[in-house]
N, C-alpha and C positions, 0 to 999 in steps of 0.2 A: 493422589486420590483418584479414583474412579470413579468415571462419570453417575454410575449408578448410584452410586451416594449423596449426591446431588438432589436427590426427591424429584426428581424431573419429569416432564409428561410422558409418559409409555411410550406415545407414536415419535418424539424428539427423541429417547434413546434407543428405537428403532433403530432410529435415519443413520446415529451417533455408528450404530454398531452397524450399517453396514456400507459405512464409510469406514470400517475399522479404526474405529476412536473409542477406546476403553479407558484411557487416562487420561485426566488433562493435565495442563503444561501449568509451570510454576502461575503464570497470570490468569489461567481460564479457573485454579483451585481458589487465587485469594479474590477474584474480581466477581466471579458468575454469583457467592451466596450473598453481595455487599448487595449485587445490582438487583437480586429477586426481592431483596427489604426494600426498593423502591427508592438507597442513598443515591444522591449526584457522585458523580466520581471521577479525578483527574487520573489517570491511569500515564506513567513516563517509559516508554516500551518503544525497542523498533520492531521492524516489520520482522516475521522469521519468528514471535515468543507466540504466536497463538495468540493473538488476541480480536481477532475478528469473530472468531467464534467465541470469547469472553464475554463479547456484547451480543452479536447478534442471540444465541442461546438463552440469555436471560429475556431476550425482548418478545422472540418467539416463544417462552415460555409464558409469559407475561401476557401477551393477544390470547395466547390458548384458554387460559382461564377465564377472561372476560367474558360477559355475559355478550352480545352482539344487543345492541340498544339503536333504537332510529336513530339518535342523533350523531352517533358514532357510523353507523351501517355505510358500506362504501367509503369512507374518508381516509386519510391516512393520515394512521394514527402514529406511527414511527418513520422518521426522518433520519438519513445519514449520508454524511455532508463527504465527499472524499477529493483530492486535489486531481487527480487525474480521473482518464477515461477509463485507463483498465485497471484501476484500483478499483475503482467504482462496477465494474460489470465482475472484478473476481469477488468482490463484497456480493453485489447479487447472489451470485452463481453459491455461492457460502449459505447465504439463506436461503434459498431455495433445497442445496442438498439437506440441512438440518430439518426442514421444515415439510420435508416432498411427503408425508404420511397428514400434514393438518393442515385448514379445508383456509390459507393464507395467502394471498397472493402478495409477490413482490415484484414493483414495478422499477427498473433505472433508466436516467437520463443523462443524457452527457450532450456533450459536442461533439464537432466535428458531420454531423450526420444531419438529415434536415428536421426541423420541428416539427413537424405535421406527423414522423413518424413517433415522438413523443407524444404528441397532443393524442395519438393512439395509444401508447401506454398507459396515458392517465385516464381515457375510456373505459379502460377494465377496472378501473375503481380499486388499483393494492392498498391493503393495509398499511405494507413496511415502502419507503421510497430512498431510493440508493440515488446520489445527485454529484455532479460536480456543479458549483455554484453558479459560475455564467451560466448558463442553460436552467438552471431552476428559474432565475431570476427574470431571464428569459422568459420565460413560459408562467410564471406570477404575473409580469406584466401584460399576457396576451390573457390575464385571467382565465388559463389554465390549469393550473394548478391552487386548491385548496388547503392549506395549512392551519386551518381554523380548530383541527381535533388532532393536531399532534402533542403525544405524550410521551414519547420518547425522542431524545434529540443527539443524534451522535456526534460530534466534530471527529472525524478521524486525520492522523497525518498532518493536524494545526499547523506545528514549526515549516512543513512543504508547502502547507499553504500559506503561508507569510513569504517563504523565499521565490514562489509565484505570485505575489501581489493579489491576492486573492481574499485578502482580511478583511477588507472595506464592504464588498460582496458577502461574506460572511455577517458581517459583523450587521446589510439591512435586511439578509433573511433570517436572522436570529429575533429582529424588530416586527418580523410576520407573525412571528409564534407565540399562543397562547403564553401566559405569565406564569400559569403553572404547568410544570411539565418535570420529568427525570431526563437530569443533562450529566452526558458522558465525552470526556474529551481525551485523545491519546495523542503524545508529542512526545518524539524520539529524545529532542531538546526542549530547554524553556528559556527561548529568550526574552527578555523585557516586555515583547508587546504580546505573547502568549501570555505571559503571568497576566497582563493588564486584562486579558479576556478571558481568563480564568478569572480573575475578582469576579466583571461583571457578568458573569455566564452562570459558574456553578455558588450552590447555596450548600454551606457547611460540607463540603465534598470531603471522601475517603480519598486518599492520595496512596496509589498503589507503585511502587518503583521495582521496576524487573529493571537487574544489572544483565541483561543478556551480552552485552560488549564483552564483558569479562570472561564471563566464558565462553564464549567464539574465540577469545583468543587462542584457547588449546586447537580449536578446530580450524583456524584460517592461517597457512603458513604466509606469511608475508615477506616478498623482495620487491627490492629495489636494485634496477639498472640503471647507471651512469650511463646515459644516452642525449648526444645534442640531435637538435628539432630536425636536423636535414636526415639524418641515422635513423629516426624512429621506425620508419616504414619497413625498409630490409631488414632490422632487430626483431621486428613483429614475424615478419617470414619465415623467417629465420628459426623461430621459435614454433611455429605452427608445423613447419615440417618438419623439424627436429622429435616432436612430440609426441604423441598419439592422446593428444583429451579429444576426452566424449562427447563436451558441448564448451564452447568461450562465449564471455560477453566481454563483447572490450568496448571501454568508454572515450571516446571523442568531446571534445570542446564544444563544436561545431556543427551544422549540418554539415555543410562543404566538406567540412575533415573527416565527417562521418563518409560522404557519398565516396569521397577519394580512397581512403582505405580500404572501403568494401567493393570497390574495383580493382585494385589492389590484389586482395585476398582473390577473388574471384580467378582472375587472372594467372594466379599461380596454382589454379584448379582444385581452390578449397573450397567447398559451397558456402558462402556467405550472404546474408541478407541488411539492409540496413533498416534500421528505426528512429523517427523524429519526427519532427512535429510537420514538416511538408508531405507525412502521409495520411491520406485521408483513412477515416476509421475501419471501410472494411481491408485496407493495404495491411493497416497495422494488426489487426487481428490475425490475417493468413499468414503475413512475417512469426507471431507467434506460436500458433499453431504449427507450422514447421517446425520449430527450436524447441517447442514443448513435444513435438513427437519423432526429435531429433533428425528429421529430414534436412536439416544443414544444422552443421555443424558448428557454424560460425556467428555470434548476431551483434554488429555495430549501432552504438548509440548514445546518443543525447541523455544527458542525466534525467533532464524532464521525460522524455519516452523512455527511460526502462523504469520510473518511480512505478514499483507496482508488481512489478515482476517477479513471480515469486516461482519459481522451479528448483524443486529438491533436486539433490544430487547433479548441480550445477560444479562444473572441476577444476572454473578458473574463469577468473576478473581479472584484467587487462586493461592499467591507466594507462592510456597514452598519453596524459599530461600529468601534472601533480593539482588536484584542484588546490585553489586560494582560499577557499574557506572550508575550514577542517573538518564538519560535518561532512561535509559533502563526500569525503573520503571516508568515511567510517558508514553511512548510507551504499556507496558504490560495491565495498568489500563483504559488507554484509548481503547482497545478493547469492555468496556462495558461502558454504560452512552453514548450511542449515538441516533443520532436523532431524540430529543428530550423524548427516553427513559430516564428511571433512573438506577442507576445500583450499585453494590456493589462490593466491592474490599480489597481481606482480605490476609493479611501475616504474615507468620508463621517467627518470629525472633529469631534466638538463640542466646547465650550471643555473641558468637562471632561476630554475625553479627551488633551489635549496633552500631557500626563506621560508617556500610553504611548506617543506616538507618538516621543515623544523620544528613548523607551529602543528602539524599533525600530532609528531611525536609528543610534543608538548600536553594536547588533546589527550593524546591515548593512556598517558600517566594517570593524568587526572582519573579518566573514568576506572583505571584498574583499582586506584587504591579504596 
């Protein structure tokens, strides 16, 4: 479908067309006319199908038409909840291109940086507010922030936020918010305590399932090396010189085993950068900014610091362990093999790890059939 078919505000398929976006993706065709009718809607999608602009488009469609009324004027009226920092500023960064022609401001907060430079974000009075939850809650309690006229409520990346411990937090800024409101929630998986907050969250919700797993499978070649834990480092080497990719992310356990590796790399004179959570916010942003405009070639990380990370024509994911729970693996490989790139994804198994990788495969059935 193309977006112009969609009825959409002129200045939003401006923005649309000179971002060169004339089609949308399987989720932004079934999710964008359910969320203009104003339904709640649990959306099951990973990162990579389009759906930030699924939601963000209908909400920026959605301010455009409202009248501006005092009691609304300056407040924010749409809220969107995201597990990380730079999920949260590329969410921003998202409404803001969609939106850069309509007169909308959007404000994000996160961690890692001080409040005060927050307490100035919410000075400019945005409409839409992109948040990770400590720091909202944060900044509620310094009666900071106003949630009194939100009307739209996004939960994005739910299941990420359950494996960060982040649900409880969720779960007493959903207690801030008006009783009526349009609630939108996206979770890659649904475990137990998602479904429980879907019950209590969404009212009569459309349930929209993109199988994008399934077909990434054409586009993600996936191997496995038989490698014990003392071998990993020189296999890695090994492979990076042997090679010529354009950009790796390789995943670590670890900070330690991240810092180690990326000295490592370094060292055998491949530029490499490392990412985790002991970099403070503007570290991590210049770390990606290089690997987004290929100035190193290399970028080692923490599953929590690459959640988020979204660069096309990525040429290869690099497990250095086998994660223990199998999301985690189907999260990590889906970093590369996106729209409509091809992409490759290789992991180093040692005997002990055979158990998880068993239950991987086990995983990957399921979702193909």
């Amino acid at each position: 479908m193309l977006f112009s078919e969609l009825n959409l505000n002129v200045k939003i398929l401006k923005a649309l067309k000179e971002q060169e976006y004339s089609k949308t993706t399987e989720i932004q065709e079934k999710v964008i006319p359910y969320l203009i009718k104003g339904r709640d809607l649990l959306g099951c999608a990973q990162t990579g199908t389009g759906k930030t602009a699924a939601f963000a488009i209908p909400i920026l469609e959605k301010l455009s038409q409202k009248p501006i009324t005092p009691e609304v004027y300056n407040k924010v009226q749409a809220l969107v909840l995201a597990p990380t920092r730079e999920l949260a500023i590329q969410i921003g960064e998202s409404f803001n291109k969609y939106g850069q022609f309509l007169d909308i401001q959007t404000g994000v907060v996160y961690g890692g940086v001080t409040p005060k430079r927050h307490m100035k974000v919410l000075k400019r009075e945005p409409s839409i507010l992109v948040a990770t939850p400590g720091r909202l809650l944060d900044l509620i309690d310094k009666e900071c922030a106003d949630l009194s006229c939100v009307e739209y409520f996004v939960l994005d990346e739910a299941d990420r936020m359950l494996d960060l411990g982040m649900i409880e937090d969720v779960r007493k800024i959903i207690a801030k918010l008006p009783s009526v409101r349009q609630n939108m929630l996206f979770s890659a998986t649904m475990p137990k305590e998602i479904t429980k907050l879907v019950q209590s969250m969404l009212r009569n919700p459309v349930r929209i399932d993109i199988k994008s797993k399934a077909r990434q499978k054409n586009k993600i070649t996936q191997q496995v090396y038989n490698v014990e834990e003392p071998d990993k480092t020189a296999r890695l080497l090994q492979l990076l010189r042997e090679n010529k990719y354009e950009s790796v992310l390789i995943f670590a356990r670890t900070k330690n085993k991240v810092d180690k590796i990326c000295k490592a790399i370094n060292i055998a004179n491949i530029r490499a950068k490392a990412l985790h959570g002991d970099k403070n916010q503007s570290e991590r942003q210049k770390v990606m900014y290089l690997f987004k405009s290929k100035e190193i070639k290399v970028l080692v990380a923490t599953d929590v610091a690459a959640r988020g990370i979204d660069i096309d024509g990525l040429s290869l994911v690099i497990n250095m362990n086998i994660p223990t729970v199998p999301e985690t693996y189907i999260h990590r490989i889906g970093r590369t093999g996106r729209a409509g790139y091809s992409g490759m994804a290789i992991s180093f198994c040692s005997n002990q790890e055979k158990e998880s990788l068993k239950n991987i495969k086990i995983l990957q059935q399921l979702l193909h059939h």
